[in-house]
C-alpha positions, 0 to 999 in steps of 0.5 A, a space after each residue: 329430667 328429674 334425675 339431672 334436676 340440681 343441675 338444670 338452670 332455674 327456670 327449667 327447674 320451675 317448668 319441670 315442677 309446674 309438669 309434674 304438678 299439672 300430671 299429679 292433679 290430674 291423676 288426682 282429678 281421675 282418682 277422685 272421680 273413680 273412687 270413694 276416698 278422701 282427698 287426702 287419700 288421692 293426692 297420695 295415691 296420684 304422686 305414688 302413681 306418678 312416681 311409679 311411672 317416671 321410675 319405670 321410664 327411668 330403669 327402661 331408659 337405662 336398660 335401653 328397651 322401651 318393651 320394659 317400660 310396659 311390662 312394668 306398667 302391666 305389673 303394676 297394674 296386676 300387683 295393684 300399685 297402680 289402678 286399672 281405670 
């Protein structure tokens, strides 16, 4: 929804950011319970992770193949973007 996000109604618009908070803080809860950080430092690390994965849905949504999806999930673990945890 992100992507049609100016066009959705307001409360929508709310719902869609209270879902991407709620994931990112709790990506941020994981990393912070894994890693010797800063805090600071997760936040980053937890909206960058959120971000690769709702762009991985959004290129595998336009290419219709859902396999896409997690051949980029596997990169991103393999080039280290996103953590194996």
């Amino acid at each position: 929804m992100a992507a049609e996000y100016e066009d959705l109604p307001q409360d929508v618009k709310v719902e869609v950011q209270a879902f991407v908070d709620a994931n990112v803080a709790w990506l941020n809860q994981v990393l912070s319970e894994k890693g010797t950080g800063s805090s600071e430092d997760y936040k980053k690390q937890a909206l960058a992770i959120y971000t690769a994965v709702a762009g991985a849905q959004l290129i595998a949504r336009i290419h219709k193949n859902t396999e896409l999806f997690d051949e980029l999930m596997v990169t991103y673990q393999q080039t280290g973007l996103i953590p194996i945890i």
